[in-house]
Backbone bond lengths (Angstrom), bond angles and torsions (degrees), N, CA, C in turn:
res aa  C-N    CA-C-N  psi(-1)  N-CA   C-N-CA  omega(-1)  CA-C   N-CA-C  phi
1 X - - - 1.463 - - 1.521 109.64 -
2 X 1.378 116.82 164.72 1.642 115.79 -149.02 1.375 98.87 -122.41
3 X 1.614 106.67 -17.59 1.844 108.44 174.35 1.290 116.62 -159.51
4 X 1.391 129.26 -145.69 1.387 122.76 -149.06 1.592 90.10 174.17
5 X 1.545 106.78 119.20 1.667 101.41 152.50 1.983 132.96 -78.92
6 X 1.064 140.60 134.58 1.278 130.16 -170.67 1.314 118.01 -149.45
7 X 1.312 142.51 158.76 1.557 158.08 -122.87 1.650 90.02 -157.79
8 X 1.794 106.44 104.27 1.247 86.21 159.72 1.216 119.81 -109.67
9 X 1.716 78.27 168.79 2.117 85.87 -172.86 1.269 116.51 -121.94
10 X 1.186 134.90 25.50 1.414 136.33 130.69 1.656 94.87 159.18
11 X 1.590 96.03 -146.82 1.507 132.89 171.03 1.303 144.55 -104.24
12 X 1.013 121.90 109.00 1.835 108.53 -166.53 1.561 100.61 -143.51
13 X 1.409 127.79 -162.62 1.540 138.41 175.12 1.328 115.40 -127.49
14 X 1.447 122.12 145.07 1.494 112.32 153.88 1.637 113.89 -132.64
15 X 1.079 97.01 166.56 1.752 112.31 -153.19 1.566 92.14 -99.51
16 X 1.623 128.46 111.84 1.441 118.68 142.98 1.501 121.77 -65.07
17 X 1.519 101.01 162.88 1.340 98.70 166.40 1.192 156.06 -100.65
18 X 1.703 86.65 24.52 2.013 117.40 153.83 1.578 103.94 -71.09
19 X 1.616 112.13 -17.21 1.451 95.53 175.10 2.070 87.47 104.28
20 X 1.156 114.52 9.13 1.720 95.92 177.35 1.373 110.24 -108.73
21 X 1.438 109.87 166.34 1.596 127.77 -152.04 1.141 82.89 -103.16
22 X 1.693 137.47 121.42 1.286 141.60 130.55 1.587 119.21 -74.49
23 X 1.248 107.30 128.24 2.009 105.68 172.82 1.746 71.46 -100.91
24 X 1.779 85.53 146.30 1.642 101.00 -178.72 2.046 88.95 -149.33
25 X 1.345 99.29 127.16 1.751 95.76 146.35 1.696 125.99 -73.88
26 X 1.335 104.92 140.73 1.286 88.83 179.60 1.805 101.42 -113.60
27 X 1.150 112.38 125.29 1.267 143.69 159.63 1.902 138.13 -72.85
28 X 1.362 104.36 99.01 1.617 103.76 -166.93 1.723 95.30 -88.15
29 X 1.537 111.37 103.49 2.094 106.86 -177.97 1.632 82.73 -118.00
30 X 1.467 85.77 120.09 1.529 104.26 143.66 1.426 91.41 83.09
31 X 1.924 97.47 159.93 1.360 113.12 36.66 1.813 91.68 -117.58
32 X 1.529 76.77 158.73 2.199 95.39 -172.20 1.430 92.83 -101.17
33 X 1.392 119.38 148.67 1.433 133.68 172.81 2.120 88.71 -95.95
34 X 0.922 97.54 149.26 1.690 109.97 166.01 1.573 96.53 -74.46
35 X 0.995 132.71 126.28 1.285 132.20 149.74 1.377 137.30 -86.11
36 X 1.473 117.32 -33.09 1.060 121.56 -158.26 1.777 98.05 -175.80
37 X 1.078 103.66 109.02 1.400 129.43 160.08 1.661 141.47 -60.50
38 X 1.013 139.51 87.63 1.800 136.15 -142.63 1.486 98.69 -109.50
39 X 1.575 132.93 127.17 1.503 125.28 -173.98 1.640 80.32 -125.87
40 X 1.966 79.67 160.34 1.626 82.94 159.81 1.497 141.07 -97.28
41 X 1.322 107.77 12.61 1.215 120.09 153.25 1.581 121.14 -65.77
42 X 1.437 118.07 -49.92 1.258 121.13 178.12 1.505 120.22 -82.33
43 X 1.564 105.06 -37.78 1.655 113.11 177.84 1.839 118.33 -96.17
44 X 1.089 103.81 -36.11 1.355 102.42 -169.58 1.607 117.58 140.28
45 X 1.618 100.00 -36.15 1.424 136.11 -152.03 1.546 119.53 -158.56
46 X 1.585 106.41 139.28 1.679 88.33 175.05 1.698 117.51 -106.09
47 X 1.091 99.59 167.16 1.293 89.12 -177.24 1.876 112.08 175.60
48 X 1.310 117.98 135.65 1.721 102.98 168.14 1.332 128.80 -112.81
49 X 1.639 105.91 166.87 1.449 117.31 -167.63 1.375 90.64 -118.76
50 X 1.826 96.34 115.30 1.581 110.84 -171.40 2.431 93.98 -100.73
51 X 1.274 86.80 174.93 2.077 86.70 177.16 1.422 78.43 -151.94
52 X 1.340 71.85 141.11 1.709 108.95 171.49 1.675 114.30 -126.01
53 X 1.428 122.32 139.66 1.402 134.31 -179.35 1.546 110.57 71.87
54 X 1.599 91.58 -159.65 1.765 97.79 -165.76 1.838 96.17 -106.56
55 X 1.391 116.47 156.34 1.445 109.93 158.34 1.232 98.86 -131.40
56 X 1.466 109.36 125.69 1.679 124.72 -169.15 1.589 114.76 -56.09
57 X 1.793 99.56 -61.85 1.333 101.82 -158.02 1.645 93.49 -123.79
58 X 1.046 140.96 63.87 1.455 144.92 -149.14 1.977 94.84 -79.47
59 X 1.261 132.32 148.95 0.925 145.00 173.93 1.338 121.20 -79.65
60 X 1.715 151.05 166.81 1.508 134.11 175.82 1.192 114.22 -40.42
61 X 1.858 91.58 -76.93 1.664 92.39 -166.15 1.407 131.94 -50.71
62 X 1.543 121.44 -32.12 1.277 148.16 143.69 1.573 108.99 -11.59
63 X 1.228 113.98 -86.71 1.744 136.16 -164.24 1.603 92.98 -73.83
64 X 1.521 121.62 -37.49 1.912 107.80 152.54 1.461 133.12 -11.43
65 X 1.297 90.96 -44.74 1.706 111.58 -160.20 1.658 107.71 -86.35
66 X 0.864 98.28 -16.36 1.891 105.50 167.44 1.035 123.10 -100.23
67 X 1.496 122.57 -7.67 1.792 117.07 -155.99 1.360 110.19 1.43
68 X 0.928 146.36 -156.84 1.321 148.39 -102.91 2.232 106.26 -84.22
69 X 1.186 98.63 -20.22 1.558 98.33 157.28 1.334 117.68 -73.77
70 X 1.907 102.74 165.66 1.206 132.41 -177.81 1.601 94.34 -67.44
71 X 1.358 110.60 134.37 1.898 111.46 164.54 1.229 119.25 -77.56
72 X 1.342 128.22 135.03 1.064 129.83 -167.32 1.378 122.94 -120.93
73 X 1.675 147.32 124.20 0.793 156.45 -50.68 2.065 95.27 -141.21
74 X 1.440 93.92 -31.76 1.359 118.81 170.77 1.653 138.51 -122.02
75 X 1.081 128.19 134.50 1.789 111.28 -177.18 1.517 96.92 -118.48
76 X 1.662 118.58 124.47 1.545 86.77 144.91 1.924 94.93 -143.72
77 X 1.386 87.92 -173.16 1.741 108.90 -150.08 1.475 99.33 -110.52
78 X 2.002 120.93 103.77 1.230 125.57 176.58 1.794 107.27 -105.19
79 X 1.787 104.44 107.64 1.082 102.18 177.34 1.865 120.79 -61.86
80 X 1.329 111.70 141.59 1.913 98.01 163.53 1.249 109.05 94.48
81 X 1.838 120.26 24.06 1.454 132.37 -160.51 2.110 86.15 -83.11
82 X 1.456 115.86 147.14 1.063 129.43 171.12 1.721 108.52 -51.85
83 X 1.063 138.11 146.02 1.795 144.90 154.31 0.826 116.60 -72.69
84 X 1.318 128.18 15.02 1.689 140.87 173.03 1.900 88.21 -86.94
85 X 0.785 121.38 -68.79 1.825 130.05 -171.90 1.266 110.12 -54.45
86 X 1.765 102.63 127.49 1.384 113.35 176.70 1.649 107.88 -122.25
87 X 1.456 105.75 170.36 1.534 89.22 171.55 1.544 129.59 -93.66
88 X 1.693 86.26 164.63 1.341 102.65 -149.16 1.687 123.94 100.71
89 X 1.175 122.74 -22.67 1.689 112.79 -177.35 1.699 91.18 -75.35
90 X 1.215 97.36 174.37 1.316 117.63 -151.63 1.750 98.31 -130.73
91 X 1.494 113.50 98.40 1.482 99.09 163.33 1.873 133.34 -75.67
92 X 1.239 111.70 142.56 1.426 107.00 169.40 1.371 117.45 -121.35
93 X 1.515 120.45 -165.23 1.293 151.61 -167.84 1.866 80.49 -64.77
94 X 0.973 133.52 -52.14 1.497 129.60 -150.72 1.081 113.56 -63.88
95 X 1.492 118.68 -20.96 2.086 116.33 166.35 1.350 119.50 -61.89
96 X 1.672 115.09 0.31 1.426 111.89 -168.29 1.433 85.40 -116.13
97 X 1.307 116.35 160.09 1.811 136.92 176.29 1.129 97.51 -131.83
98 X 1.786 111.58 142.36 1.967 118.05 140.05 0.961 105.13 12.08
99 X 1.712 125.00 147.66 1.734 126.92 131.90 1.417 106.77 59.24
100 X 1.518 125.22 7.20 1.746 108.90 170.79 1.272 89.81 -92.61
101 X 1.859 89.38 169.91 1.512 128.98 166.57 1.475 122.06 -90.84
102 X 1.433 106.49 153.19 1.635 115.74 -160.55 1.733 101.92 -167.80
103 X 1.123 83.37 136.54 1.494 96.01 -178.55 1.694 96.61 -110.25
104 X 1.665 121.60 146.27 1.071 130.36 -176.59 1.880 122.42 -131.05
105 X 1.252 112.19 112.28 1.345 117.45 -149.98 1.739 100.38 -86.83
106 X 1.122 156.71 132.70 1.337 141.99 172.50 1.491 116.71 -154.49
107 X 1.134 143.28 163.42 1.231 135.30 140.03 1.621 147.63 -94.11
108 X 1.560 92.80 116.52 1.884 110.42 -169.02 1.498 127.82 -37.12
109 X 0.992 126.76 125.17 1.609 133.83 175.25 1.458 112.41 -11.79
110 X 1.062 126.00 130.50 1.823 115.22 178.91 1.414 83.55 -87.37
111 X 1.550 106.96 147.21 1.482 117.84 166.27 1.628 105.23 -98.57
112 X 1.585 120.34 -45.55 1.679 110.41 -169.20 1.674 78.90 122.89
113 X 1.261 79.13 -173.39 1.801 100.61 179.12 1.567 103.31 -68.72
114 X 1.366 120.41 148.22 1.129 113.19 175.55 2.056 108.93 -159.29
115 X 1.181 88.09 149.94 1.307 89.27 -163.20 1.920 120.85 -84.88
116 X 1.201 133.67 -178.23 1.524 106.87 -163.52 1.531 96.10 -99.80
117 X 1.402 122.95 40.06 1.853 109.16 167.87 1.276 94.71 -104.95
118 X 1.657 111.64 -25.38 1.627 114.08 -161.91 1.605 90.06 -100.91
119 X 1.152 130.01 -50.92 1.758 117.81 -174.55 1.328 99.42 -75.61
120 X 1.007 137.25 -39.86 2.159 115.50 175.16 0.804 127.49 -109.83
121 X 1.878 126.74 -9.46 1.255 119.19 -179.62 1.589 90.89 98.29
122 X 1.062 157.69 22.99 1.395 128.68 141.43 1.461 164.12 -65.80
123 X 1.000 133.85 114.66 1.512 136.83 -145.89 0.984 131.54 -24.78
124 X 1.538 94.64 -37.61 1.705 111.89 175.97 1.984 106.71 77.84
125 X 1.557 113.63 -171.29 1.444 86.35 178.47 1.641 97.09 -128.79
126 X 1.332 116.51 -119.55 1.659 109.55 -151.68 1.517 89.31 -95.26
127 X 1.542 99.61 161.53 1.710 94.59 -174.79 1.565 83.64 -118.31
128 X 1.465 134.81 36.44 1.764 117.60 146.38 1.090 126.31 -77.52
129 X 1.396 121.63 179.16 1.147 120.61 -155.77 1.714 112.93 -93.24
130 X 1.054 128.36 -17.75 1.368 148.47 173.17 2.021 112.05 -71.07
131 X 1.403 95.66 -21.70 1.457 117.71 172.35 1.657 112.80 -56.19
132 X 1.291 104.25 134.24 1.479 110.71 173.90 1.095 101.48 -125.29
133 X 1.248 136.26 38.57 1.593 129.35 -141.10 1.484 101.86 -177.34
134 X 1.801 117.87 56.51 1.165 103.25 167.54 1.934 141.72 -123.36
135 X 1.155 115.22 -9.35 1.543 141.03 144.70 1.261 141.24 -95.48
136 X 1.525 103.95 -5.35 1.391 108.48 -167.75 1.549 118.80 -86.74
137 X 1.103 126.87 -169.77 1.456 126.82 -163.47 1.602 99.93 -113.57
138 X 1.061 136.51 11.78 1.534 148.61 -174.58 1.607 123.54 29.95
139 X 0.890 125.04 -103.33 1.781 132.07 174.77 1.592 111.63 -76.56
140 X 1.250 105.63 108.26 1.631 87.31 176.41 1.541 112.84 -125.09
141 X 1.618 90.68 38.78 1.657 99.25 171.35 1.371 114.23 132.49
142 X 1.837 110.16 120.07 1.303 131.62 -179.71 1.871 111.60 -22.08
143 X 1.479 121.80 158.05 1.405 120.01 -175.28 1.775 93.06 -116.29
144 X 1.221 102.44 -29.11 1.785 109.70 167.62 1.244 152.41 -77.27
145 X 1.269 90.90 -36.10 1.713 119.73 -156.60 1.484 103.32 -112.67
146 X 1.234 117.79 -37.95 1.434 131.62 -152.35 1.630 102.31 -125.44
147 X 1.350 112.22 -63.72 1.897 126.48 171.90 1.472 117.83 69.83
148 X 1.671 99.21 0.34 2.033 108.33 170.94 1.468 100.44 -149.20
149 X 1.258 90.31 164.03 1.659 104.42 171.87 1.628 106.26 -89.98
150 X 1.818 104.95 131.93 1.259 95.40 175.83 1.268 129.71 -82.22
151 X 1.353 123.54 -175.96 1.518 119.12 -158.13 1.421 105.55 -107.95
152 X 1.837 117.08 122.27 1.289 122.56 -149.06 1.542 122.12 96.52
153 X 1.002 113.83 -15.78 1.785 129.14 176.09 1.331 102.28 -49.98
154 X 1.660 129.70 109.72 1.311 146.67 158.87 1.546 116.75 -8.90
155 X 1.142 141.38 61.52 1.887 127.13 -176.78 1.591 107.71 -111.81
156 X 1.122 93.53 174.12 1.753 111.83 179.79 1.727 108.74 -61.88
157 X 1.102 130.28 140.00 1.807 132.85 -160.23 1.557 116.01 160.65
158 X 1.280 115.23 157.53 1.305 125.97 -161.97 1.808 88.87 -63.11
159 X 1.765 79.57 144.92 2.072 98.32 175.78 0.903 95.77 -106.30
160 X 1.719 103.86 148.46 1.955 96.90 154.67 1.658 109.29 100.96
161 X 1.226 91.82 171.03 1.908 91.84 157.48 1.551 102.62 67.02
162 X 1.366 113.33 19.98 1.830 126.51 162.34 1.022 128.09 -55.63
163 X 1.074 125.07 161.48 1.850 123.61 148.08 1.904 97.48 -107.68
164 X 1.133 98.13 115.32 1.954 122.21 169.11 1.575 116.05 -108.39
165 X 0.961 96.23 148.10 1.509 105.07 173.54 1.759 105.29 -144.24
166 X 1.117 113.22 122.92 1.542 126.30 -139.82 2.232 79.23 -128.27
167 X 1.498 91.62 112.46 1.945 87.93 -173.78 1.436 94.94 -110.49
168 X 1.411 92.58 -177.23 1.441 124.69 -169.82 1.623 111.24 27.16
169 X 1.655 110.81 73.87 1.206 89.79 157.69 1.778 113.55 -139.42
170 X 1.408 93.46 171.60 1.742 99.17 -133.86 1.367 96.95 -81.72
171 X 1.990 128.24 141.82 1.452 98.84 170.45 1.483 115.46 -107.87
172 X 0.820 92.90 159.59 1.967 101.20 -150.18 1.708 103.21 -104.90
173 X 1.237 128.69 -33.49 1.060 144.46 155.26 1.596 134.56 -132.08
174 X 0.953 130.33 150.90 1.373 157.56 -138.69 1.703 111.55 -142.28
175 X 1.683 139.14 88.05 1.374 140.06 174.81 1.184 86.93 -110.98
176 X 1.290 134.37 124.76 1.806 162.39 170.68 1.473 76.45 -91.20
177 X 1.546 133.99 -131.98 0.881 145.65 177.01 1.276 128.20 27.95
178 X 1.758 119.49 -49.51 1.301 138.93 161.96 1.529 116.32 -82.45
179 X 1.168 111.93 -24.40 1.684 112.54 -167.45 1.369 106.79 79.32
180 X 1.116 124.86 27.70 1.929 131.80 -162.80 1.180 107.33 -95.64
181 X 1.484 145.92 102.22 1.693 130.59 157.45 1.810 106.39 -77.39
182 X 1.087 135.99 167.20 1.139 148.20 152.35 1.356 115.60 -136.89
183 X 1.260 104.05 125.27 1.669 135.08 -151.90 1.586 110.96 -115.67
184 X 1.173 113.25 108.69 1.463 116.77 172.46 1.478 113.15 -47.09
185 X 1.109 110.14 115.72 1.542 113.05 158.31 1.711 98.10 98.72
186 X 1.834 117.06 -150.10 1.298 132.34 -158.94 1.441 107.53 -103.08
187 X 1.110 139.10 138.11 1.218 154.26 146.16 1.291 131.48 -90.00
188 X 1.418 127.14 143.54 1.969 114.18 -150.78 1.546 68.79 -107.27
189 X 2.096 82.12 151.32 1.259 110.23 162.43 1.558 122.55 107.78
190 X 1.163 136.85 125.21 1.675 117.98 -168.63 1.603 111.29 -51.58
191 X 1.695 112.64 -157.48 1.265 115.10 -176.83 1.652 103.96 -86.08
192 X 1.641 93.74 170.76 1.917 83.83 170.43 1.386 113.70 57.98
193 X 1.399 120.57 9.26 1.576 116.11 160.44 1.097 116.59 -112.14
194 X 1.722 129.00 157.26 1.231 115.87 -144.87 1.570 97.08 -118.60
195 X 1.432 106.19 147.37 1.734 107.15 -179.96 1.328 105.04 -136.48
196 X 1.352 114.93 -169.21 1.355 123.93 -132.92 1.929 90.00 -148.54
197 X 1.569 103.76 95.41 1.752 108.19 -178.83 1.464 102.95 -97.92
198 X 1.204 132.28 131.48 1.572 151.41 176.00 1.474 116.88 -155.08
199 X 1.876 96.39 131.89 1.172 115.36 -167.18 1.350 100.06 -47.26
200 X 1.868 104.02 155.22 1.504 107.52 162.86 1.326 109.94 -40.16
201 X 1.781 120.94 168.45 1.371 132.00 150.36 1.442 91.64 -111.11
202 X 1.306 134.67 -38.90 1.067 125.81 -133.75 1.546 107.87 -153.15
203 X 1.182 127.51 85.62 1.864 127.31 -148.60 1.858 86.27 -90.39
């Protein structure tokens, strides 16, 4: 199998025993029931629809989608799943090893509206007092030469609230028992939101 659904649950460190400080996310994946199977005879493409968590009070059409399984709280869609997998098996933590690579799919913190010093980094202008000219985004396009703003031009607009995919990062530990990955480095998205771990394609 090529991925794993997972719930993360924050930030912490772990200590090698050269004595170095790893910052690691820690990640609760799995285990996913297969739900739903995609061929290319029927779809176009193959591919599976793994669920993650509980869904309390699930609605008909909803709890449809499982026949005879528990509904589960999340769906998502891993193209390039092996033809060995049928439904119903259950992926875990155990497709990942030591020291592999993983790319992690999630969605980024909404910031709100935000202006372009804080969404791109811009200079902004003089902070004296004679200044009329101090957060704003300044020229955003010739009145002669040009006569519109072009399309894609840097302005003030909602931050955040993406779909990211944050690659190659290394997993450093392995809890079977817990369902726990621990992931070198940052993962998009606050805590308790759920992302999307798949093997490298491409290290």
């Amino acid at each position: 199998m090529e991925g794993i659904i997972g719930r993360k649950i924050g930030m912490t460190q772990l200590f090698r025993e050269e004595g170095e400080v790893v910052p690691v996310t820690v990640v609760e994946a799995g285990p996913c029931p297969v739900v739903r199977i995609k061929t290319e005879e029927h779809n176009g493409y193959r591919a599976c629809v793994l669920g993650f968590g509980k869904k309390k009070r699930p609605n008909k059409p909803y709890a449809g989608i499982f026949g005879d399984m528990k509904p589960t709280r999340v769906l998502r869609e891993i193209r390039g799943c092996s033809k060995d997998l049928k439904l119903g098996d259950v992926i875990t933590t155990a497709i990942f090893s030591l020291d592999s690579k993983v790319d992690v799919t999630g969605y980024s913190k909404g910031k709100g509206f935000a202006g372009v010093i804080k969404k791109y980094g811009f200079a902004g202008g003089p902070a004296a007092h004679g200044s009329t000219f101090h957060r704003r985004a300044g020229s955003i396009g010739a009145g002669v030469a040009q006569s519109k703003v072009r399309k894609g031009h840097k302005m003030p607009g909602r931050m955040g609230g993406r779909r990211v995919t944050v690659k190659n990062l290394k997993v450093v530990k392995v809890d079977a028992e817990k369902n726990l990955l621990y992931l070198k480095g940052q993962v998009p998205g606050p805590n308790n939101s759920y992302v999307l771990i798949k093997k490298v394609a491409k290290a």
